[in-house]
N, C-alpha and C positions, 0 to 999 in steps of 0.2 A: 100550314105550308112548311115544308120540309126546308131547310138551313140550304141545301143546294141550289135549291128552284128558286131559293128567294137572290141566293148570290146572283145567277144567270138572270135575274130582273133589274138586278143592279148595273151589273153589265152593261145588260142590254140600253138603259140610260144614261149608263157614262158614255155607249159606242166605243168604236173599233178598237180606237187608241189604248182603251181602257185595258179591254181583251189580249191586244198585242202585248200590256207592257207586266201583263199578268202570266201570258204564255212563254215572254221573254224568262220572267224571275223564275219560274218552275224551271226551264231549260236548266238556266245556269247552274240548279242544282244539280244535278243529275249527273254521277261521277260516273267519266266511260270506264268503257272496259282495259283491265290493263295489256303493255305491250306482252308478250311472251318471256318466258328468260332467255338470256343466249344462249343457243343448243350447243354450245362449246362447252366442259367444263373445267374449271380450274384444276391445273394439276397441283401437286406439290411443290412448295414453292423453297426456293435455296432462301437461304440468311446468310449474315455477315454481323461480325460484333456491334455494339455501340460503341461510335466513337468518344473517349474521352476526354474530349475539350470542346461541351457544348455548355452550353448558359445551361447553371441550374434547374430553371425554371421547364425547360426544353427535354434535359435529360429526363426529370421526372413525369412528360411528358411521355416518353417512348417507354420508357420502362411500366407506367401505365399501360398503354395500350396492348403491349408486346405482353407481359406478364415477364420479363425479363431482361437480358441483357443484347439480346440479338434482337435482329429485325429482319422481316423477308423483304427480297428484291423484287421489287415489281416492276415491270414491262409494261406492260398494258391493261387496261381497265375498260371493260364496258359496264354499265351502270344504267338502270331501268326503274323507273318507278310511277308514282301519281305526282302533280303538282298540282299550285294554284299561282296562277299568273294576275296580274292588275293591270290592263292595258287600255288607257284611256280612259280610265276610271270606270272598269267595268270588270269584272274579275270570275278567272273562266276555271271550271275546272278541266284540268290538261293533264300528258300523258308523253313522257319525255324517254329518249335514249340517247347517254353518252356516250361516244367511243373515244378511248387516251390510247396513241402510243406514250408512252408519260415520259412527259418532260418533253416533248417535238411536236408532235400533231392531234389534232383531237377532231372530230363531230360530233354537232348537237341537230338532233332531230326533234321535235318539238308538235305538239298538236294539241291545239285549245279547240274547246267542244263543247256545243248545245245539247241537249238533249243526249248527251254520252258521245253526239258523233262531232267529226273535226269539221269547222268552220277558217280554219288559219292554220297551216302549214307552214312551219319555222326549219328552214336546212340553214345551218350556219358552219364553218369551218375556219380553221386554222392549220394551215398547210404550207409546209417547207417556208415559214417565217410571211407569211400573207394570212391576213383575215380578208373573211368574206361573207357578208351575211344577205342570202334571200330570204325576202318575205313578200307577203299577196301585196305588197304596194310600191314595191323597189328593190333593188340591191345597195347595199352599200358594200365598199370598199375603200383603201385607202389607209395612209399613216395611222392615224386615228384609231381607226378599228384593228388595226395591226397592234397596235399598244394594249388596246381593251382586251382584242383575243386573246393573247399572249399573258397578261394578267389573270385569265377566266382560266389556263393551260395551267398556270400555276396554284391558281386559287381554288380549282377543283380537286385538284389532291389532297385537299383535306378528307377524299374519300380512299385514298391510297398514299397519307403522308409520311412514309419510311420513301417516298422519291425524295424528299426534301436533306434526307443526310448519303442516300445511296449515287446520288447524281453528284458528279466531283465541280458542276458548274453552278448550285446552289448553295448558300452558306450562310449560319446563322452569329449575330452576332448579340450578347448581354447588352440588357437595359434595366432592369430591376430583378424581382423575385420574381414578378407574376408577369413578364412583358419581355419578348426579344423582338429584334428585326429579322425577318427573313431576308434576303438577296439573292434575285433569283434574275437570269439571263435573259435579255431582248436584243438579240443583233448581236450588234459590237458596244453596244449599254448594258444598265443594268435599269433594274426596279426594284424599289421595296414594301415590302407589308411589315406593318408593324401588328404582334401578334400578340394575342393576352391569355392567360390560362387561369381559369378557374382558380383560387387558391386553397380551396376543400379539398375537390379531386383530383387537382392537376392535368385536367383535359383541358383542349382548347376551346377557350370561347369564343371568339373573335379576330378576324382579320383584314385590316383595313389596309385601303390604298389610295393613291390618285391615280383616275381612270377616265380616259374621254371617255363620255357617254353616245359617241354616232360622229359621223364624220362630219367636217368643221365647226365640230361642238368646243368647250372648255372641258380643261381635267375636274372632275367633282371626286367627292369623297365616296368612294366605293367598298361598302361594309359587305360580310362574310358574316353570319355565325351560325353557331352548329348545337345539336341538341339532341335527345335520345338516343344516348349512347347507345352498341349493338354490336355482338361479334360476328366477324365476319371472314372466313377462313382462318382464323386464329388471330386476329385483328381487330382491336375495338376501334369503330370509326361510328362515324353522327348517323342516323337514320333522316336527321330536319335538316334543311340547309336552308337558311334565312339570306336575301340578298338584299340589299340599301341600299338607295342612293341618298347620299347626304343632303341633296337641296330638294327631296322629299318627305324624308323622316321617317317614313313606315317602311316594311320590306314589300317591294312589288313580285316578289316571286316568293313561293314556299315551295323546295325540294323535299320530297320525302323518297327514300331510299328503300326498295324492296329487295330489288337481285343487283347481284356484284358477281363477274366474272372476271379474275387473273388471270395475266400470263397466258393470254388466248392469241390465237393469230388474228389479227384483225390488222394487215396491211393490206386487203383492199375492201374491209368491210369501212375503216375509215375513211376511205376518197369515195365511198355511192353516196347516192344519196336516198335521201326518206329512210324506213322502215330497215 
């Protein structure tokens, strides 16, 4: 008897459940197909010096990434890749696109998928200082999610972080050798990430915040970190992006970064929605 024919015997006297929960685990593996790149290409992008009164730890940072002393201006980012999501304790491979006007508005398109195709469609936005997140169970809105988006607006530039000294409304300040705060703009407040760098290679590892997690939730601790370095127009930035939430411990999302588009018009490819 052949190792197949005996499985499907097995099967067959576990019943259905069995079957289901076998044809479930096969699904989940099965990584869809990726989004397209944006048919936009980047052009060449301006620079501006690096400023000289940033925390150590910070400068060595830009001058990393940059391979010198300038850094380019970026506008806008769209950014495409694979991920893997943990949603309810069950972990999808998905297939993401961000759009940044950077530093003001962003969307996140999002698609978790069975068998390579999407079972949960994710449209979230942050627009003219409002978050809004639809998913197949609800919308949320609200203060809350205002604070979270707005943190995600700032804490996704670690895919285009020369926003972080080129914007006159973000501003870093010294904490150690390997650690500054960032200060970055919500409303007529502020919010901080405290940020940690490698101390071998001087990239960033880590960025943590308090972040409501949904609306009429508590702030919890909201980690960042980032990982295979990769250039990118003249740019080393993370290809991994790990996300935490601190009152779970493990990261529920893994970003992996394929296509990066600068400096694109995407003033109204940010307000559609999906694809």
């Amino acid at each position: 008897m052949t190792r197949r024919k005996m499985l499907w015997i097995v099967l067959l006297l576990l019943g259905a459940p069995a079957v289901l929960l076998l044809v479930g685990w096969i699904g989940l593996r099965v990584k869809p197909e990726e989004f397209p790149a944006y048919p936009e290409q980047t052009p060449p992008l301006d620079t501006v010096p690096l400023p000289d009164d940033l925390p150590e730890p910070v400068t060595r940072f830009y001058r990393t990434i940059t391979g010198g002393d300038t850094v380019p201006v970026i506008e806008s980012a769209v950014l495409t890749g694979p991920a893997r999501l943990s949603l309810a304790g069950i972990t999808f491979n998905s297939r993401y696109r961000f759009t940044h006007e950077a530093g003001y508005n962003y969307r996140r398109y999002i698609e978790a998928t069975l068998f390579g195709y999407p079972v949960m469609k994710v449209n979230e936005a942050y627009l003219d200082g409002h978050g809004r997140m639809e998913l197949p169970f609800g919308t949320e809105e609200g203060m809350e999610i205002d604070q979270g988006a707005n943190l995600a607006l700032w804490g996704e530039a670690v895919w285009f972080p020369t926003l972080w000294i080129t914007d006159p409304r973000a501003r870093w300040e010294a904490v150690d050798a390997n650690t500054a705060r960032l200060i970055v703009p919500f409303g007529a407040e502020e919010e901080t990430f405290t940020v940690t760098f490698d101390p071998e290679t001087g990239l960033l590892a880590t960025m943590e915040a308090m972040r409501y997690k949904g609306a009429g939730s508590e702030k919890v601790g909201w980690l960042v970190e980032g990982g295979d370095w990769r250039e990118f127009h003249g740019l080393l930035i993370p290809t991994r992006g790990l996300v935490t939430w601190a009152d779970e411990g493990t990261p529920w999302a893994t970003f992996t970064l394929e296509d990066v588009a600068y400096n694109v018009d995407v003033s109204e490819y940010v307000r559609a929605r999906g694809l």
